[in-house]
PASE-683861 format. One record per residue (C-alpha): residue number from 1; x, y, z; residue in three letters. Coordinates in nm, 4 decimals. Example, Ala and Ser with C-alpha at 12.3 -4.5 7.8 and 13.67 -1.06 7.14 Angstrom:
<pts>
<pt i="1" xx="1.2300" yy="-0.4500" zz="0.7800" aa="ALA"/>
<pt i="2" xx="1.3670" yy="-0.1060" zz="0.7140" aa="SER"/>
</pts>
This chain:
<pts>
<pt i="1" xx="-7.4071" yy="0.8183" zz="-9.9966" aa="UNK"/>
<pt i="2" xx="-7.1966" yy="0.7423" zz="-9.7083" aa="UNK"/>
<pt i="3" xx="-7.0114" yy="1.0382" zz="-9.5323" aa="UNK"/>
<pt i="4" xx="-6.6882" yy="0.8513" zz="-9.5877" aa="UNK"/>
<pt i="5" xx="-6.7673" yy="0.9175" zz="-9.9728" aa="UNK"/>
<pt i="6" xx="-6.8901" yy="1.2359" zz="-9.9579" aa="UNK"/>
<pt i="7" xx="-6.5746" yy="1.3606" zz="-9.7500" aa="UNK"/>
<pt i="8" xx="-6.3617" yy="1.1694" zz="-10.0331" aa="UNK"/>
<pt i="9" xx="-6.5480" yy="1.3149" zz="-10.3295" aa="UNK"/>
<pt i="10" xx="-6.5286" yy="1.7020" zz="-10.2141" aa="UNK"/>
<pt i="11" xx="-6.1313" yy="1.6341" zz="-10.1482" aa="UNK"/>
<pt i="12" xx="-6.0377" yy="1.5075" zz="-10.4647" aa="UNK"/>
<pt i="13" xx="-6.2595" yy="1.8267" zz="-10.5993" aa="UNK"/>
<pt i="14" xx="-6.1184" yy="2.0983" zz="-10.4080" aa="UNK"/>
<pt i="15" xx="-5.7339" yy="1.9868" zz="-10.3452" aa="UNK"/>
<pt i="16" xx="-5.6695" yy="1.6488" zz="-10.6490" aa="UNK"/>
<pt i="17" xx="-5.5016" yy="1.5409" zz="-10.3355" aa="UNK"/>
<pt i="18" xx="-5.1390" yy="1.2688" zz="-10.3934" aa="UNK"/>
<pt i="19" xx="-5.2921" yy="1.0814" zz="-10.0991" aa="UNK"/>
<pt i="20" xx="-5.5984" yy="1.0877" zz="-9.9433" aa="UNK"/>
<pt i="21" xx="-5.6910" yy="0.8378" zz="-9.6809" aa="UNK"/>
<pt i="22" xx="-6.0668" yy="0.8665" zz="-9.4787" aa="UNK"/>
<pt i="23" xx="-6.1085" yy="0.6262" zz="-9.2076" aa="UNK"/>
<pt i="24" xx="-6.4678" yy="0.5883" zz="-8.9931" aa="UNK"/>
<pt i="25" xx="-6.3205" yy="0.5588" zz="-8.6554" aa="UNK"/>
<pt i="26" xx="-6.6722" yy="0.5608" zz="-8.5093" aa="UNK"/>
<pt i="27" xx="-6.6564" yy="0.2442" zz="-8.3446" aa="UNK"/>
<pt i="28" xx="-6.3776" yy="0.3130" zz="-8.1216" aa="UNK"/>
<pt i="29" xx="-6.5960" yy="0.5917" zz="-7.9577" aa="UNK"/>
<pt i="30" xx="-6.8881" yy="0.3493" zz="-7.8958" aa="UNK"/>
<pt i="31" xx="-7.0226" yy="0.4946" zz="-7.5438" aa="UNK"/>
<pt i="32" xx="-6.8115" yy="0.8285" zz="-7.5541" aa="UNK"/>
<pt i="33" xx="-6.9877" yy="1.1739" zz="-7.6284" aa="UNK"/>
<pt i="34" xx="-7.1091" yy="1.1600" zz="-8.0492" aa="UNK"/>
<pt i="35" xx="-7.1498" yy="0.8051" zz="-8.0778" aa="UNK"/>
<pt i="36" xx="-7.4489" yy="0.7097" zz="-8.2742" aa="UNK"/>
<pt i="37" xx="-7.5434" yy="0.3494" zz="-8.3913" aa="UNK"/>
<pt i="38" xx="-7.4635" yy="0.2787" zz="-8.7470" aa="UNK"/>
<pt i="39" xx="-7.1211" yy="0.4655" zz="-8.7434" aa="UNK"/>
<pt i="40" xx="-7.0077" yy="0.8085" zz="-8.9528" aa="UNK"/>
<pt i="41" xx="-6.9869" yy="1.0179" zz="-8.6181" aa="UNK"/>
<pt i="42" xx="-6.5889" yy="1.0211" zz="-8.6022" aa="UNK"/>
<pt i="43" xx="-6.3087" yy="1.0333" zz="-8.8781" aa="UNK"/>
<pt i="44" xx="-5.9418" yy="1.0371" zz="-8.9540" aa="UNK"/>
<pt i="45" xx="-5.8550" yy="1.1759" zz="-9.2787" aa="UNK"/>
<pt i="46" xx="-5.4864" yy="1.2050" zz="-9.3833" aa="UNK"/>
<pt i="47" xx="-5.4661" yy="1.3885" zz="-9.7109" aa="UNK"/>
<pt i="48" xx="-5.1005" yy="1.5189" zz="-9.8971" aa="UNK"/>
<pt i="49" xx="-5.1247" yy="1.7876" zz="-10.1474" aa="UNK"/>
<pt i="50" xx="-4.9455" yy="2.0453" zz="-10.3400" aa="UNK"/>
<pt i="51" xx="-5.2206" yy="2.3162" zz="-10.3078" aa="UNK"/>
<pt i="52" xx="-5.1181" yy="2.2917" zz="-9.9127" aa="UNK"/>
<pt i="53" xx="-4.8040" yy="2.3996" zz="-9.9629" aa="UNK"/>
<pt i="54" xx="-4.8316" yy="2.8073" zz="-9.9160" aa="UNK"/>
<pt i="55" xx="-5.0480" yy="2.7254" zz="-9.6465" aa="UNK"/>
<pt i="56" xx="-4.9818" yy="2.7333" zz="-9.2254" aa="UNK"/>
<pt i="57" xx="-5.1041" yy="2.4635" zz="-9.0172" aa="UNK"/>
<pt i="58" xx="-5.4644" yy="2.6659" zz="-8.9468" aa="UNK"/>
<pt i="59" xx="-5.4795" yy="2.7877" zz="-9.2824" aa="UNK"/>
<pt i="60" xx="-5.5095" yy="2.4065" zz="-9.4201" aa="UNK"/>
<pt i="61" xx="-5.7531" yy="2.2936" zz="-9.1678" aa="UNK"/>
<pt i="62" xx="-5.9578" yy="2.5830" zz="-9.2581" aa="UNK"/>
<pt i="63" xx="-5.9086" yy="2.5153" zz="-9.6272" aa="UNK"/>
<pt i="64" xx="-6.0466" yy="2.1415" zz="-9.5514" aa="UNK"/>
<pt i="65" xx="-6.3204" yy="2.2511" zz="-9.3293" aa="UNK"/>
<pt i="66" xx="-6.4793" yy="2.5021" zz="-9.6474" aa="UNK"/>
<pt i="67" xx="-6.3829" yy="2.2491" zz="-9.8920" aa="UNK"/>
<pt i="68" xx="-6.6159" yy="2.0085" zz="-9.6916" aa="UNK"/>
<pt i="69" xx="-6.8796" yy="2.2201" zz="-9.6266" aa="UNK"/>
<pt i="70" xx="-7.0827" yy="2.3188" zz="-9.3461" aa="UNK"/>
<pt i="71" xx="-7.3620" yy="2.0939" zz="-9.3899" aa="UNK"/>
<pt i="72" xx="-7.1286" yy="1.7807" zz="-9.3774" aa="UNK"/>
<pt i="73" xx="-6.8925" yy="1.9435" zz="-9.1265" aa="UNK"/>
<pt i="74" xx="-7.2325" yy="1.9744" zz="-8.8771" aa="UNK"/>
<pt i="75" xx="-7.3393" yy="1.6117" zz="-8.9105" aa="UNK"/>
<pt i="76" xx="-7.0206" yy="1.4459" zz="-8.8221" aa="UNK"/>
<pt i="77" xx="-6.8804" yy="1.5125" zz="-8.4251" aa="UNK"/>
<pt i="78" xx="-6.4877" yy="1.4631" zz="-8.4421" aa="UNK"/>
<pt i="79" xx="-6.2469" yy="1.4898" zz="-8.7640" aa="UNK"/>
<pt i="80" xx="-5.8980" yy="1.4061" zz="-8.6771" aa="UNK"/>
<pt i="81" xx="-5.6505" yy="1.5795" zz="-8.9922" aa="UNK"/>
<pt i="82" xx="-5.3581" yy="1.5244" zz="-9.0778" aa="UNK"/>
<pt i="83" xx="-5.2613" yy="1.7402" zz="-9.3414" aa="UNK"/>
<pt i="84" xx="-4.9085" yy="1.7622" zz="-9.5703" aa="UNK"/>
<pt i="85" xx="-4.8494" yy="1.9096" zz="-9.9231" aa="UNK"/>
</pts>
């Protein structure tokens, strides 16, 4: 499955986000420190959600960061978030 899925699949499980938008922004890093052939190194994910509401700023990236996991966190290099409720 490609990463792109896999980081939409576990957001819509942990969060049933309003908006949740995952964009491979690998290319534009072609050359720069990450970049591997093929893509899935770098991402932009802007996700809105009610469950972020209670939350600071850290507290949601954190929350994002556990809801992906460890083992997908550790094959990707850069994840841009922007994160709302």
């Amino acid at each position: 499955m490609p990463i792109t899925d896999e980081i939409q699949a576990r957001l819509h499980a942990a969060f049933q986000p309003t908006h949740l938008e995952v964009v491979d922004d690998s290319e534009s890093h072609r050359g720069h420190a990450g970049h591997r052939e093929g893509g899935e190194t770098h991402f932009n994910v802007a996700i809105s959600a009610p469950a972020f509401a209670p939350m600071s700023r850290v507290e949601r990236h954190r929350a994002v960061h556990a809801a992906l996991g460890a083992d997908l966190i550790e094959r990707i290099h850069a994840l841009a978030l922007d994160i709302r409720a």
